[in-house]
C-alpha positions as CSV (number, residue, x, y, z in Angstrom):
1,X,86.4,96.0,96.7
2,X,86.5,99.6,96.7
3,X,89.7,101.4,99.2
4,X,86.8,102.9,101.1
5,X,85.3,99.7,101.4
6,X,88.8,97.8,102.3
7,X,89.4,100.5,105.1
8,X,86.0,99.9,106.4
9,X,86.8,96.2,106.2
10,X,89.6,97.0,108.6
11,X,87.7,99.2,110.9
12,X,85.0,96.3,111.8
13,X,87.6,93.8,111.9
14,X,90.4,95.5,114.4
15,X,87.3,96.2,116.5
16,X,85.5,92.9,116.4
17,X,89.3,91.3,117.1
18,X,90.9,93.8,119.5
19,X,94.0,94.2,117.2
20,X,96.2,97.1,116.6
21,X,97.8,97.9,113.5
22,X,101.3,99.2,113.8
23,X,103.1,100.7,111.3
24,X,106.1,102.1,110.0
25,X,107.3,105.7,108.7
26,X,107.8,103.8,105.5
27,X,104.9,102.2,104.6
28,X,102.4,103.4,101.9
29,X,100.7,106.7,102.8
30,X,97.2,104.9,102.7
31,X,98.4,102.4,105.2
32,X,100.1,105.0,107.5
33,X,96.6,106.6,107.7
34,X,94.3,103.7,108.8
35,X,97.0,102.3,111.5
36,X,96.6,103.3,115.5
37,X,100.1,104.2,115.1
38,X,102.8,105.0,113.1
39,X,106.3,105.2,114.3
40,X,110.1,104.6,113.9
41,X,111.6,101.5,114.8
42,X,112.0,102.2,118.6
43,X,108.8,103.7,119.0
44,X,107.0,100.5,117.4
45,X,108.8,98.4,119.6
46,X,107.6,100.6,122.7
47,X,104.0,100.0,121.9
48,X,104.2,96.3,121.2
49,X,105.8,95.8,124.4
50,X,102.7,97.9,126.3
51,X,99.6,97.5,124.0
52,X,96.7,95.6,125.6
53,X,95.7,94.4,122.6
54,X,95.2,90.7,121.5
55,X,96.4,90.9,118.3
56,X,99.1,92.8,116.6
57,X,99.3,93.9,113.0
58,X,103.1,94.8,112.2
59,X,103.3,96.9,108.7
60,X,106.7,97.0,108.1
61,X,109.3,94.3,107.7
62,X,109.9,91.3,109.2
63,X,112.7,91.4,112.1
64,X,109.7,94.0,113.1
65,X,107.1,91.7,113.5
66,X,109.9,89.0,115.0
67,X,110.4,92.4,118.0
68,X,106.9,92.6,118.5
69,X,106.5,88.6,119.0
70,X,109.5,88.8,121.3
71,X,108.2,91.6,123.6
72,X,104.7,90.2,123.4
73,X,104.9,86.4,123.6
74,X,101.4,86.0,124.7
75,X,99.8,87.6,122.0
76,X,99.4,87.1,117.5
77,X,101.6,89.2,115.8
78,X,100.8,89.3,112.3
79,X,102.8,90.7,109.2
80,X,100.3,91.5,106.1
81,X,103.1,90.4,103.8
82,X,105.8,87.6,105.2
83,X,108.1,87.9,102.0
84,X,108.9,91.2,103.4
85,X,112.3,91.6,104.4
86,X,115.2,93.9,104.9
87,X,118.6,94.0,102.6
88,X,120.1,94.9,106.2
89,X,119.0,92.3,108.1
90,X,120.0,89.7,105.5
91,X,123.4,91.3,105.5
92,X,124.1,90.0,108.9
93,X,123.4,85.7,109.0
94,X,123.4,84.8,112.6
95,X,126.2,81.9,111.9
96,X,128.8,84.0,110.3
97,X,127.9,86.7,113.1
98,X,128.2,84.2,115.8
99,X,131.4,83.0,114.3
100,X,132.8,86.9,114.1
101,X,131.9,87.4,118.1
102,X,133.9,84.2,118.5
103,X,136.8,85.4,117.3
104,X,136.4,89.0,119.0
105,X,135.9,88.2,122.7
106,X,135.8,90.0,125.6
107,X,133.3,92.6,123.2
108,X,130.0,93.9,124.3
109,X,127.7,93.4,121.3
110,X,125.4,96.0,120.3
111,X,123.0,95.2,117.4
112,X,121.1,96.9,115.7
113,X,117.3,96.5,115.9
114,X,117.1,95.9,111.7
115,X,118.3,92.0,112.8
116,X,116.5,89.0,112.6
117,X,115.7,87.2,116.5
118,X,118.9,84.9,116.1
119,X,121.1,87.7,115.7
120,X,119.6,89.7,118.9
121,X,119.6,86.6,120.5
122,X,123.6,86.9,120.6
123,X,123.4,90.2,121.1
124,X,124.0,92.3,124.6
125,X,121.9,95.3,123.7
126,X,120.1,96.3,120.8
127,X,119.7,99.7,119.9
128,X,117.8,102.3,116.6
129,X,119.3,104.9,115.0
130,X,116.9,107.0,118.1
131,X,118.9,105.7,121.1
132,X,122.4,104.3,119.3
133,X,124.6,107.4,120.6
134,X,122.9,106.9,123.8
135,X,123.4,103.5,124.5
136,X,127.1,103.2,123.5
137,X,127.6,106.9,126.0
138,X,126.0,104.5,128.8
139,X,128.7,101.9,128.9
140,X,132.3,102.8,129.6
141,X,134.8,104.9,127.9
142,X,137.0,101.3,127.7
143,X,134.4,99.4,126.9
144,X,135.1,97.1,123.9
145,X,132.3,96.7,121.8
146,X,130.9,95.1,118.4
147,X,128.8,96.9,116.5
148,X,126.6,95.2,113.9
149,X,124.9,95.0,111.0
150,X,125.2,98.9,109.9
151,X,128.8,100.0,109.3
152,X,127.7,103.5,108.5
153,X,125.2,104.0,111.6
154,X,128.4,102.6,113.8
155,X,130.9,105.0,111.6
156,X,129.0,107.7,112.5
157,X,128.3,106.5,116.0
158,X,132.2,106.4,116.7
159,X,132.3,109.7,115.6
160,X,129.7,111.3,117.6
161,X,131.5,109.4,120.7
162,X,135.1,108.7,120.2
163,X,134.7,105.3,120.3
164,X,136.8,102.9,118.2
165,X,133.9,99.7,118.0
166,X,134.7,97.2,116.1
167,X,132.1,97.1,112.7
168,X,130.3,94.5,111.0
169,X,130.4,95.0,106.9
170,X,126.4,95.4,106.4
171,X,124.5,98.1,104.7
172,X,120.8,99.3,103.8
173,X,120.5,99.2,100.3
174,X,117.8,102.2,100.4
175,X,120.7,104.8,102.2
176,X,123.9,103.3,101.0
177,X,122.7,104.2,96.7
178,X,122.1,107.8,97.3
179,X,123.6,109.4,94.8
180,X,126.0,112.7,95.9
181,X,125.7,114.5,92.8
182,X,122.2,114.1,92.1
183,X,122.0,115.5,95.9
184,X,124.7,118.6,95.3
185,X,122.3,119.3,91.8
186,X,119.2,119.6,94.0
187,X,121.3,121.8,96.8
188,X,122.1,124.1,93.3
189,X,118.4,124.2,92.5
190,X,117.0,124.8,96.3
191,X,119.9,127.2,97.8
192,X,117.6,127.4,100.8
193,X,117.0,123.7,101.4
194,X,118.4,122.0,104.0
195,X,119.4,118.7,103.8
196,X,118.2,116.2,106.4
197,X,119.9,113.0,106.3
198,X,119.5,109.2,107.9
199,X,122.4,108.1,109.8
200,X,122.5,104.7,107.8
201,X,123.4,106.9,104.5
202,X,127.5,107.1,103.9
203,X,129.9,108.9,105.1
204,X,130.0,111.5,102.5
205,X,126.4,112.6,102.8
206,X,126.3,112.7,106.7
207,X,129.1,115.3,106.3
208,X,127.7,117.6,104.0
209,X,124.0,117.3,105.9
210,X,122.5,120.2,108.0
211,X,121.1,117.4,110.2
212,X,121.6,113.6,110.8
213,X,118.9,111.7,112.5
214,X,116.5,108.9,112.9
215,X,113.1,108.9,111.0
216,X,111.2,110.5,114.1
217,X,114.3,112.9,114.6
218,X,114.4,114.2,111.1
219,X,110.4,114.7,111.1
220,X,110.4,116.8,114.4
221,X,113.6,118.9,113.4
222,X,111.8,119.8,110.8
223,X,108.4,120.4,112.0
224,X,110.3,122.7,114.3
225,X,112.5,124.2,111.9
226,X,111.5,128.2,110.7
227,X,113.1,127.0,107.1
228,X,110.7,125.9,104.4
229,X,113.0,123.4,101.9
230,X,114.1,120.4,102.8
231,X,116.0,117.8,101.3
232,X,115.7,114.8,102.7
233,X,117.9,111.4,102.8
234,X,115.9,108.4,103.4
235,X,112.8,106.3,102.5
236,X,110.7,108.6,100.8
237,X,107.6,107.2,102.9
238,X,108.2,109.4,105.7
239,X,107.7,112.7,103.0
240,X,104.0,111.6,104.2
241,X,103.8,112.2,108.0
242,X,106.3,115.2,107.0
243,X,103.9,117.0,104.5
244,X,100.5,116.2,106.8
245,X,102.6,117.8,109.6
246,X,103.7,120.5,107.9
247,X,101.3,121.7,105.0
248,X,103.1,124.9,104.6
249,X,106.6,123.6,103.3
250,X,108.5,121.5,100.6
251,X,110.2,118.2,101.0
252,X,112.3,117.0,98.4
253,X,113.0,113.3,98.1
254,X,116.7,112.8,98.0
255,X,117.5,111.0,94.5
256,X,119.1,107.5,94.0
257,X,122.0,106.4,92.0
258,X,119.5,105.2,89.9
259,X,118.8,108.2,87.2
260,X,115.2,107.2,86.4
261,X,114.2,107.2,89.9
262,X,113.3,110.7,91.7
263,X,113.5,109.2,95.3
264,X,114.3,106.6,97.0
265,X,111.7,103.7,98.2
266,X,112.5,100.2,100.3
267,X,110.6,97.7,98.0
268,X,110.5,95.3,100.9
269,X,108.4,97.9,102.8
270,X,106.2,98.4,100.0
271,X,105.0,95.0,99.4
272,X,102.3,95.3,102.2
273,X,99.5,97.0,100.9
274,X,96.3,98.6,102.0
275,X,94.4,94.9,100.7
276,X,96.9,92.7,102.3
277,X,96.5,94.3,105.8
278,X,92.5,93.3,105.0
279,X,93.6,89.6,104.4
280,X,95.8,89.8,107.3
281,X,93.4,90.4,109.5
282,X,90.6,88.6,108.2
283,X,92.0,85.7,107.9
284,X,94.6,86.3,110.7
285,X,97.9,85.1,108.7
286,X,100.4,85.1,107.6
287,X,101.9,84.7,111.6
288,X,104.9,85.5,113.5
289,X,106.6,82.8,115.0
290,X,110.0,83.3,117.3
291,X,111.4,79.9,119.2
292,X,111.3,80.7,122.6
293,X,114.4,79.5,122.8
294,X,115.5,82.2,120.6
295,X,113.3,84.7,122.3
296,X,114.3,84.1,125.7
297,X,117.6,85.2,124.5
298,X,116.5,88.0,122.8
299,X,114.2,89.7,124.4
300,X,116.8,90.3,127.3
301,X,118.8,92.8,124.7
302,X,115.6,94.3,123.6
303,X,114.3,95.5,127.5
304,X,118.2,96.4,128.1
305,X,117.5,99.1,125.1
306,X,113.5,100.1,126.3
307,X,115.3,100.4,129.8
308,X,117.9,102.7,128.5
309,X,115.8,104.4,126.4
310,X,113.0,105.3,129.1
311,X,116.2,107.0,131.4
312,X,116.8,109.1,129.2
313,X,113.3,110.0,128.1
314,X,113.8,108.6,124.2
């Protein structure tokens, strides 16, 4: 089949099914275009939780499609490819995470949303890299709180607040191998970039970056920036919505460690592809299944974050 044919495909068959297709800043541009929406991680998670639609189609990763299920028990939720996972995520296994709140009590435990459903499950309040700062302002100065999987996104989170949480050790691989020098080479070569940077990426780069921000944060600072150059720090899919937005200026790709590589992609988010997403919804699998034992649990921290989120318009 031809892509024009394989996005027709789609077309008749999110119609004749009454799905939605969902998908993430980082998938493949040709994916991005044919979905009803593209969106960070909290935004996805606002639309699951309101669509009317029967089915939905997740393009992303995994603990994505597991959010949707749990906001949207009564409907499908469908993943075009179910090997597709996240490096942060699996950093955090809900025993050994169980077992560290165990020996920490008397915490409020804040998760991040890049966790599988057993992992929100013990979890007071999840939150994105969109409504982290918030969420941890909303509870008291005193408050002690856990902070897990990201040990950079909570770093910089205690910074921002003052707060002294206690961290889990996990990391994206994606932000956590971008390489400094590569980056200060680029600032050399584009003295009028500015560098726009994922709060996931270390330390070292957050301090040196003209702004630090979620996916949607970074592409509306610089939609509404004057400047032309950017550099920016984190999955090279969103360069896509950045460039249709914003024909007129240049977005560099931040480089990896990795000195054959000129940005930086998540290969977990790249293994759904404009063909899967056909199969997926043709032949309505591979499914997402959450316990509702499991879900129960979890969906209580996910509406404690949309809750928080909608005060303060996020």
């Amino acid at each position: 089949m031809t892509k024009e044919s394989i996005i027709e495909q789609i077309n008749f068959l999110r119609k004749e099914k009454n799905a939605i297709i969902l998908a993430h800043y980082y998938q493949e541009a040709e994916i991005q275009d044919v979905a009803d929406f593209v969106g960070d991680s909290l935004a996805l998670a606002q639309w699951a939780a309101k669509t009317t639609a029967d089915i939905i189609v997740l393009c992303g990763v995994h603990f994505m499609g597991e959010t949707a299920k749990i906001l949207s028990p009564g409907k499908r939720v469908f993943i075009p490819d179910l090997k597709a996972g996240c490096s942060l995520a699996d950093s955090c296994p809900a025993p050994e995470f169980k077992k560290f709140i165990a020996e920490h009590p008397g915490h409020t435990v804040i998760s991040y949303v890049n966790t599988t459903a057993a992992v929100k499950a013990l979890t007071d309040i999840v939150v994105t890299s969109t409504n982290a700062r918030q969420i941890v302002e909303s509870l008291p100065q005193d408050e002690k709180i856990i902070f897990g999987p990201d040990k950079n996104l909570g770093d910089y989170i205690n910074k921002l607040t003052g707060r002294n949480m206690l961290l889990w050790d996990g990391v994206c691989h994606v932000h956590a191998q971008f390489s400094l020098e590569r980056i200060l080479a680029l600032k050399k070569e584009y003295p009028d970039a500015l560098l726009l940077a994922h709060p996931e990426c270390p330390k070292y780069l957050l301090e040196i970056a003209d702004h630090v921000g979620s996916t949607s944060s970074i592409l509306k600072y610089a939609t509404n920036s004057a400047q032309k150059q950017f550099i920016v720090a984190t999955e090279a899919g969103i360069l896509h919505q950045m460039q249709k937005e914003n024909p007129d200026k240049l977005f560099i790709p931040a480089p990896p460690e990795d000195a054959t590589c000129a940005c930086n992609e998540c290969f977990y988010m790249k293994m759904n592809t404009l063909e899967k997403l056909y199969l997926c919804l043709k032949n309505e699998q591979p499914e997402i299944f959450v316990e509702e034992q499991v879900r129960v649990k979890a969906v209580k921290s996910i509406e404690r974050m949309l809750e928080i989120s909608e005060r303060y318009g996020l």
